[in-house]
Legacy VTK file of the C-alpha trace (Angstrom):
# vtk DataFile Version 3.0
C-alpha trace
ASCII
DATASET POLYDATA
POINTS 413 float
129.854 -62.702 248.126
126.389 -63.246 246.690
124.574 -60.993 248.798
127.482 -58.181 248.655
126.985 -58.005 244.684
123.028 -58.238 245.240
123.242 -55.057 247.425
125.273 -53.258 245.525
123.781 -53.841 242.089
120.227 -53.643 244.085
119.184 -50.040 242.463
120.213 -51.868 238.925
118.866 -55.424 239.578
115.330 -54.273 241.596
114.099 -52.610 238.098
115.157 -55.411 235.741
113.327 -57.640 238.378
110.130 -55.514 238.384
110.104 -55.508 234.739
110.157 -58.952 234.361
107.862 -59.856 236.485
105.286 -57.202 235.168
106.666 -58.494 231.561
105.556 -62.228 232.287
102.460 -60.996 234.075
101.527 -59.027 231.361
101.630 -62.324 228.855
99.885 -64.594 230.707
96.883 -62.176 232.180
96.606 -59.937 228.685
97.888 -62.758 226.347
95.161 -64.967 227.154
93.434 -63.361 224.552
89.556 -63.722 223.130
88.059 -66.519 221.089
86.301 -63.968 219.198
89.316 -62.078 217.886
88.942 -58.053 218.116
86.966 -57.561 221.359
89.008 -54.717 222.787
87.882 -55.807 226.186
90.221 -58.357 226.605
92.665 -57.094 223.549
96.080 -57.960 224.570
97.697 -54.654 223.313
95.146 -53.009 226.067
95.893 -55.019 228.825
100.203 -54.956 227.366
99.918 -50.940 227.660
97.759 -51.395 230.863
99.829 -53.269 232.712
103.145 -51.522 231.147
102.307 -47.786 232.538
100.866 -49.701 236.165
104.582 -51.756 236.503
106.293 -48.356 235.202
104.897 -46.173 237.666
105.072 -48.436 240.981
108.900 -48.911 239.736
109.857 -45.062 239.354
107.418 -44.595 242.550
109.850 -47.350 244.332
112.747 -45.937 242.796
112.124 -43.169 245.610
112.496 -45.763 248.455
115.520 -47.184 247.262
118.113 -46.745 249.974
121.755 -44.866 248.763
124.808 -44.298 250.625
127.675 -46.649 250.975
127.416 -50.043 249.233
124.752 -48.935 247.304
125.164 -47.853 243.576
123.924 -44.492 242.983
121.547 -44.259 240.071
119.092 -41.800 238.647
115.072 -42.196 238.044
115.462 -42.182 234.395
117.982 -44.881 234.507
115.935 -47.088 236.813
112.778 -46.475 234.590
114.600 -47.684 231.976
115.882 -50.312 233.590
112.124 -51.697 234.488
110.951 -51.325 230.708
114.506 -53.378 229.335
113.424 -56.244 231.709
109.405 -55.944 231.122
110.145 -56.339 227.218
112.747 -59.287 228.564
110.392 -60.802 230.164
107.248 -60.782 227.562
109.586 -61.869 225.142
110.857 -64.954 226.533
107.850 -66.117 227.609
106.278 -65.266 224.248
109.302 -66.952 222.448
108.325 -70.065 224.510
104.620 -70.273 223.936
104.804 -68.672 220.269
107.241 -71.347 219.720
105.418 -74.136 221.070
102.470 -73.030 218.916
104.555 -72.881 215.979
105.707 -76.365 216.870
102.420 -77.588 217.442
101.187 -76.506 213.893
103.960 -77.840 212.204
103.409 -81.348 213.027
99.561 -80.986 212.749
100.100 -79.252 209.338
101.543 -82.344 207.927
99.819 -81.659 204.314
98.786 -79.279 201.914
95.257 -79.252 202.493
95.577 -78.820 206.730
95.771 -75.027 207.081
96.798 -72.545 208.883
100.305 -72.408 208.193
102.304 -72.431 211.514
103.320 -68.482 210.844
99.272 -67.612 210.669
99.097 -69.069 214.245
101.525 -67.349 215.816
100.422 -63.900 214.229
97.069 -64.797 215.080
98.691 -65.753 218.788
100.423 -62.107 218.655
97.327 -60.497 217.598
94.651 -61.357 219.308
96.012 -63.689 222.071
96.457 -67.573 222.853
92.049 -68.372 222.974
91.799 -66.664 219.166
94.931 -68.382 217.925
93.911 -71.698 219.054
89.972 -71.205 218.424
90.944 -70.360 214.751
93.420 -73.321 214.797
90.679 -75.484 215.842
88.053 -74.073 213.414
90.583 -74.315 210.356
91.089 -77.850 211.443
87.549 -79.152 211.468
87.460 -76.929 207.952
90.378 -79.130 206.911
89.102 -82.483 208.299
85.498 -81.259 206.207
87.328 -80.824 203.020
89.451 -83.480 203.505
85.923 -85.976 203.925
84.322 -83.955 201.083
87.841 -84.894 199.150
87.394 -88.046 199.999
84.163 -88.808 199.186
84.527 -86.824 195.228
87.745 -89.371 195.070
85.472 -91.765 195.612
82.579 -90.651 193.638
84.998 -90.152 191.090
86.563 -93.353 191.288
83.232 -95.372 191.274
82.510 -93.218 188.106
85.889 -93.926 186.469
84.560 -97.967 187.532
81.133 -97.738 185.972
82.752 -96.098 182.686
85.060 -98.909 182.165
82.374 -101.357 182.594
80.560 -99.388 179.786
82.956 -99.486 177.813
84.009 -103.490 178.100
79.910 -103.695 177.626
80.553 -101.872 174.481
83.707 -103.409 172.980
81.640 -107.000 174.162
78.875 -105.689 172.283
81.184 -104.329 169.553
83.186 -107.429 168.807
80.177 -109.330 168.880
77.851 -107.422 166.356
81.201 -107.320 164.163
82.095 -110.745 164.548
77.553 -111.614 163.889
77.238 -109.183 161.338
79.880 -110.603 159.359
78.247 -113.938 159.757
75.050 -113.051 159.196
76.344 -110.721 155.856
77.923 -113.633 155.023
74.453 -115.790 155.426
72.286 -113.477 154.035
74.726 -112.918 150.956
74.685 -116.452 149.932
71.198 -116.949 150.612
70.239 -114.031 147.980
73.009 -115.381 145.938
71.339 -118.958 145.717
67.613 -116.885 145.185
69.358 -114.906 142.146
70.738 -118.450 140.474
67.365 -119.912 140.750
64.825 -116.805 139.749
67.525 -116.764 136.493
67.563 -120.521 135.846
64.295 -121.829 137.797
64.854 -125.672 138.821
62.208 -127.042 140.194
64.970 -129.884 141.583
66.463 -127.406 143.285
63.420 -125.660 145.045
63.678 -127.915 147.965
67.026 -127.491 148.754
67.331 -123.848 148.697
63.982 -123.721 150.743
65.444 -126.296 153.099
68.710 -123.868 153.210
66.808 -120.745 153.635
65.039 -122.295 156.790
68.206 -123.486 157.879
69.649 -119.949 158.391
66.331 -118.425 159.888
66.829 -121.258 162.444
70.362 -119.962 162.845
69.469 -116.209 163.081
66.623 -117.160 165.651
68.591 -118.728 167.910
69.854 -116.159 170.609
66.361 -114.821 170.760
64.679 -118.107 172.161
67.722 -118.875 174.319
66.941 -119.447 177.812
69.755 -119.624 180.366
67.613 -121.139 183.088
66.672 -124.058 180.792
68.655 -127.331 181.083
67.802 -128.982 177.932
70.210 -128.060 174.845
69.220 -125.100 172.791
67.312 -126.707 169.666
65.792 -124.173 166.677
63.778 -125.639 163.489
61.075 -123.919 161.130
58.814 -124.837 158.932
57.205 -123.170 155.489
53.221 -122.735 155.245
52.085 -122.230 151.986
48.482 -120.189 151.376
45.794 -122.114 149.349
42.634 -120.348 148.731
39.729 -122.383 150.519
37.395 -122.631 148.025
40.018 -124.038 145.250
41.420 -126.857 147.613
40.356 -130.057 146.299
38.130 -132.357 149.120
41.370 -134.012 150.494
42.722 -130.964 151.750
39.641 -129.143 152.934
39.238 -132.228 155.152
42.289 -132.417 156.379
42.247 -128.775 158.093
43.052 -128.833 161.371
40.200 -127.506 164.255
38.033 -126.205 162.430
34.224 -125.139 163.308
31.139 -123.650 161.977
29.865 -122.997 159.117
32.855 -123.286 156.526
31.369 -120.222 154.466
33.449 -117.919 156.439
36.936 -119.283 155.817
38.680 -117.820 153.105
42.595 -119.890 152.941
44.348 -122.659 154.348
47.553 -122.831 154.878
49.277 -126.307 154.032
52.475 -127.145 155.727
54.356 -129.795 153.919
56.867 -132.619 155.486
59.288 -131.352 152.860
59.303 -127.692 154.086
60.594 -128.736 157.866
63.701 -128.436 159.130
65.129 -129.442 162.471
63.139 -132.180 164.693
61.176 -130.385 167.474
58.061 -131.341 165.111
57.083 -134.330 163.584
57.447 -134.601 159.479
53.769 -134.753 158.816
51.081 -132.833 156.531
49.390 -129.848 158.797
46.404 -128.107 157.234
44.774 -124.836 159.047
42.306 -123.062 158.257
41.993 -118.779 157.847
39.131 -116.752 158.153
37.582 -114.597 155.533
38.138 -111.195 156.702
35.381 -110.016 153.985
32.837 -112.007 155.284
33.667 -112.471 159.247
34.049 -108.631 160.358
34.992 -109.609 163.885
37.517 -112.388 161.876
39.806 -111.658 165.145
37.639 -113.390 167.419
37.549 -116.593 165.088
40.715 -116.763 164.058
42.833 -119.369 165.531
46.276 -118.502 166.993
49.479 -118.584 165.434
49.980 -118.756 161.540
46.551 -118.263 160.850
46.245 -114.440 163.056
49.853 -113.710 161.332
48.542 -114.662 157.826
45.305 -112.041 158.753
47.306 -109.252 160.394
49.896 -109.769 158.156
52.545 -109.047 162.049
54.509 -111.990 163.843
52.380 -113.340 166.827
54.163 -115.623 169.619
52.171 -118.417 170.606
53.683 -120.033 173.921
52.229 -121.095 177.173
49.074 -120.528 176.968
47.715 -119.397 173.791
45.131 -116.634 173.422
41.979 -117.523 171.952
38.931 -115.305 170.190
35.613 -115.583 172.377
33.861 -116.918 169.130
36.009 -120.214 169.482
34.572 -122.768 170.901
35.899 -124.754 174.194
36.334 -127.999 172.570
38.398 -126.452 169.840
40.959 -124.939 172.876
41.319 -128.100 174.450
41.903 -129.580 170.555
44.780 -126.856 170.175
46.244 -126.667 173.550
46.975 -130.885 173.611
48.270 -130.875 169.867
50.958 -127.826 171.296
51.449 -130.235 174.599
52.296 -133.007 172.762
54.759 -131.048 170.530
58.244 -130.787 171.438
58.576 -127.056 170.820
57.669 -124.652 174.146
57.034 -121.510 172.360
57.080 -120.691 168.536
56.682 -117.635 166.128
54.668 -116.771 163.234
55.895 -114.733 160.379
53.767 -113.164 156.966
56.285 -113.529 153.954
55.961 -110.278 152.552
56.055 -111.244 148.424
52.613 -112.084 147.227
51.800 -114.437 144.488
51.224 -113.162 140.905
47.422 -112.618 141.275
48.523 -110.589 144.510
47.563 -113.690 147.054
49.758 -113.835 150.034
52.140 -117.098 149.967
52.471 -117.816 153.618
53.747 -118.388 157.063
57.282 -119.065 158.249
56.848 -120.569 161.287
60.147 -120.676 164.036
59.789 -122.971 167.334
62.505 -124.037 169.605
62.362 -125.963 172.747
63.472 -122.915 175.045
60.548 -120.278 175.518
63.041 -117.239 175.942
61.202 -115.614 173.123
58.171 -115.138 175.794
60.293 -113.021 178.031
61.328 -110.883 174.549
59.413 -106.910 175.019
58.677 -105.344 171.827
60.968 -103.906 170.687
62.915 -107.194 170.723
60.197 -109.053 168.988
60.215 -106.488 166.663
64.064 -106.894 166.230
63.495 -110.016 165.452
60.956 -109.905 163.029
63.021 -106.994 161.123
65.886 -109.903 161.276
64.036 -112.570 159.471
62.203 -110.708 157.011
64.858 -110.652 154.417
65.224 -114.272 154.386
61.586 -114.512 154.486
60.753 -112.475 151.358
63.908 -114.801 149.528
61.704 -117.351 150.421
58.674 -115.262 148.463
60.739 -114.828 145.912
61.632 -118.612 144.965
57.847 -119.600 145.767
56.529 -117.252 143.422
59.067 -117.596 140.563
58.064 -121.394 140.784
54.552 -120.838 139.600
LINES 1 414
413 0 1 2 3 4 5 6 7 8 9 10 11 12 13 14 15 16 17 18 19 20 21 22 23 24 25 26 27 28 29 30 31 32 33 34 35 36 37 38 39 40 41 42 43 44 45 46 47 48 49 50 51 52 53 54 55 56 57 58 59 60 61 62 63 64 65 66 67 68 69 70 71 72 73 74 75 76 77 78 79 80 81 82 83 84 85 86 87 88 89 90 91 92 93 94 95 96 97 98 99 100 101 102 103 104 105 106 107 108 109 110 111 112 113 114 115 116 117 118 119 120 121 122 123 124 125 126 127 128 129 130 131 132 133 134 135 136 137 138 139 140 141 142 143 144 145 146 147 148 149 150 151 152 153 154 155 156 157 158 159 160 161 162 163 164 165 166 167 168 169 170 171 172 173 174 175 176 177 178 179 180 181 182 183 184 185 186 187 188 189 190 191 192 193 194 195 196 197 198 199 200 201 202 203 204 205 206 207 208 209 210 211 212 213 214 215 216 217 218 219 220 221 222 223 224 225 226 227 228 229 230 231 232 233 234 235 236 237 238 239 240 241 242 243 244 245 246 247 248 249 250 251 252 253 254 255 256 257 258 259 260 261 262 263 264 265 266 267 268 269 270 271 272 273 274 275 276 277 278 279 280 281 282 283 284 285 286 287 288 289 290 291 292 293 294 295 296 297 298 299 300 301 302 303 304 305 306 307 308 309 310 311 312 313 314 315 316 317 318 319 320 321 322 323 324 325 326 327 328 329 330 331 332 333 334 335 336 337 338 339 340 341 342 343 344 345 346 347 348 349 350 351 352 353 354 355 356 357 358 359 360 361 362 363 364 365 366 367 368 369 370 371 372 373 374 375 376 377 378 379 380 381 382 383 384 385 386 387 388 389 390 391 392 393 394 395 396 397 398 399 400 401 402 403 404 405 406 407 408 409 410 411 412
């Protein structure tokens, strides 16, 4: 039954046959395609119309051979031409269907974001243009494209985030630093306020009862102001603050008692011009013991090179009219003698102060001689690790309190 239908369709079926075969030929020999797009020696629309006119003419020159007569279908060349081209377009487009589809299938599931081009219709055009190698070489090159950006995407996100990170610790830093300078500079307003209030009372009503105790207050508050600047974290001991108030006495109008009781002195005396005369009275805190100090200052008008005699400490701030840090080891002028360095460095050993600084009140007397020294020690030596700009901070800090202190001093003469 089979057999009687295939020889009597045979004139019809033989084309159709022909043309799909040529048809599936066609797409896998010319649909292969080149990697490198438009090279028209391997172009698929070539090597379609190629292959097309080849399978076209061996059918129509086969259509000759054909056998006719009884149990054969008659049929003319045109019709069995035609017959060959319905199956060769058949043919190319089923198989095209199936690996267009697959590549359209393929794409979808790879393209399974934005950012992962090309779009499943740009590889099958690609596929119908130039062939299966260009459609999958361009699929591969957009995807290592795509797995670029999405790295490069990555690694702004990241840059970004680490950004956004750093910013936020900025700012915390700066609301820290914020709430603290608001919450300080209240206090210290607050501090500074009362102690020119208290300076005011007494330069309008002088009491000399009341001297001490506004000195003593005034102290009290440097102490307080100078404490986060000698803090240091790495040092066990509890953070402890005091000052004391030298007051300027020229040399030469001392009496005998008090030129005799300067501290390290050496040489001829013709060359020292003040000493400065630390009371127990003008102490406060415990890092020092309550007892008279004298030192002596050089005469800058008669020692040229007074730098290089000058002791360290009060005396070099009372001459260079700056704060100077004495800690450590202290610096010494080559004109000073070894004995008095040894003298100086075991009276600071057997202190219990580690570092201390000296700071020029900036009010002289009446007859234009400076008052003094404010001297601030605490038993933590963070002040030495200070640059200086902080010890500049610092002394900027204190000065206001320091001229108050000028201010009672002087009205008390």
């Amino acid at each position: 039954m089979v057999m009687e239908y295939l020889l009597t369709h045979l004139n019809t079926l033989a084309p159709l046959a022909l043309g799909v075969l040529f048809g599936s030929l066609l797409f896998f020999s010319g649909w292969k395609g080149s990697a490198e797009g438009e090279d028209h020696h391997s172009d698929n629309r070539i090597l379609a119309a190629k292959y097309g006119l080849t399978g076209l003419v061996a059918t129509l020159a086969a259509g000759f051979f054909y056998p006719e007569g009884e149990g054969v279908a008659p049929i003319s060349q045109f019709t069995f031409g035609g017959l060959y081209v319905i199956g060769f377009v058949v043919g190319w487009v089923v198989f095209f269907a199936i690996v267009g589809g697959g590549l359209f299938l393929s794409s979808v599931v790879k393209n399974d974001s934005l950012n992962s081009p090309p779009p499943a219709v740009d590889t099958v055009i690609d596929f119908f243009m130039y062939g299966y190698a260009y459609a999958k070489a361009e699929r591969k090159k957009a995807e290592d494209e795509s797995g670029q950006h999405q790295t490069q995407l990555e690694g702004e996100r990241k840059k970004v985030e680490d950004m956004a990170a750093q910013h936020q610790k900025e700012l915390e830093n700066m609301l820290e630093a914020f709430e603290y300078f608001r919450d300080t500079s209240l206090n210290r307003s607050s501090a500074l306020t009362t102690s020119i209030g208290l300076a005011a009372d007494y330069l309008r009503n002088p009491n000399p009862d009341n001297q001490h105790m506004q000195i003593q207050f005034i102290l009290a508050k440097i102490c307080a102001e100078a404490e986060p600047y000698f803090q240091d974290d790495e040092e066990d001991a509890r953070l402890q603050v005091g000052a004391d108030l030298m007051l300027s006495v020229p040399y030469f109008d001392a009496d005998k008692k008090l030129r005799d009781a300067a501290l390290f002195t050496f040489g001829s005396t013709e060359r020292y011009g003040y000493l400065l005369h630390l009371k127990p009275e003008a102490i406060v805190g415990d890092l020092i013991p309550k007892n008279e100090v004298v030192l002596p200052v050089e005469n800058p008008d008669v020692t040229q090179d007074w730098r290089e005699w000058a002791l360290p400490g009060a005396p070099r701030a009372f001459l260079e009219q700056s704060a100077v840090v004495v800690g450590g080891e202290p610096e010494f002028g080559s004109q000073i003698p070894t004995k008095i360095h040894q003298g100086i460095e075991q009276y600071i050993e057997q202190q219990r102060f580690n570092c201390f600084i000296s700071i020029n009140i900036p009010i002289a007397k009446a007859d234009n001689r400076p008052i003094g020294i404010v001297n601030v020690h605490s038993n933590h030596a963070g002040l030495l690790a200070l640059d200086e700009s902080g010890l500049n901070e610092l002394g900027l800090l204190l000065t206001p309190y320091c001229a108050i202190l000028g201010l009672i001093l002087r009205r008390s003469e």
